[in-house]
C-alpha positions, 0 to 999 in steps of 0.5 A: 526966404521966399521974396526972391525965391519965388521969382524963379518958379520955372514954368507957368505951372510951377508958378499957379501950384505956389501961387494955390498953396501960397493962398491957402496958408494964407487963408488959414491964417486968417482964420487962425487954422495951424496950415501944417494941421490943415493940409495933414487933415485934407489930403487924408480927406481928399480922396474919400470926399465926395467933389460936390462938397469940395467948399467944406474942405476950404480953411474957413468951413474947416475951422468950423468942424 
């Protein structure tokens, strides 16, 4: 579905917003973390969490708790 599709992104910054969410479904692949329940649980989080804590919000701290 995405090989050619992502050639057409439109802007540069269309382009680094996929290029962030591509990572981090990848990153909780990795660490064998479900993306769909990973993104749910951190933009909940996200407005409430302080920013000094940001890395505890990453796919591979995330999967610790």
């Amino acid at each position: 579905m995405g090989r050619k599709n992502w050639l057409f992104c439109w802007t540069e910054v269309g382009a680094h917003a996929t290029a962030i969410i591509q990572t981090l479904i990848a990153c909780c692949k990795l660490h064998r973390v479900n993306p769909f329940e990973y993104f749910i649980d951190v933009l909940q989080k996200i407005d409430s969490h302080p920013a000094t804590r940001v890395d505890e919000l990453t796919p591979r701290v995330w999967a610790l708790q």
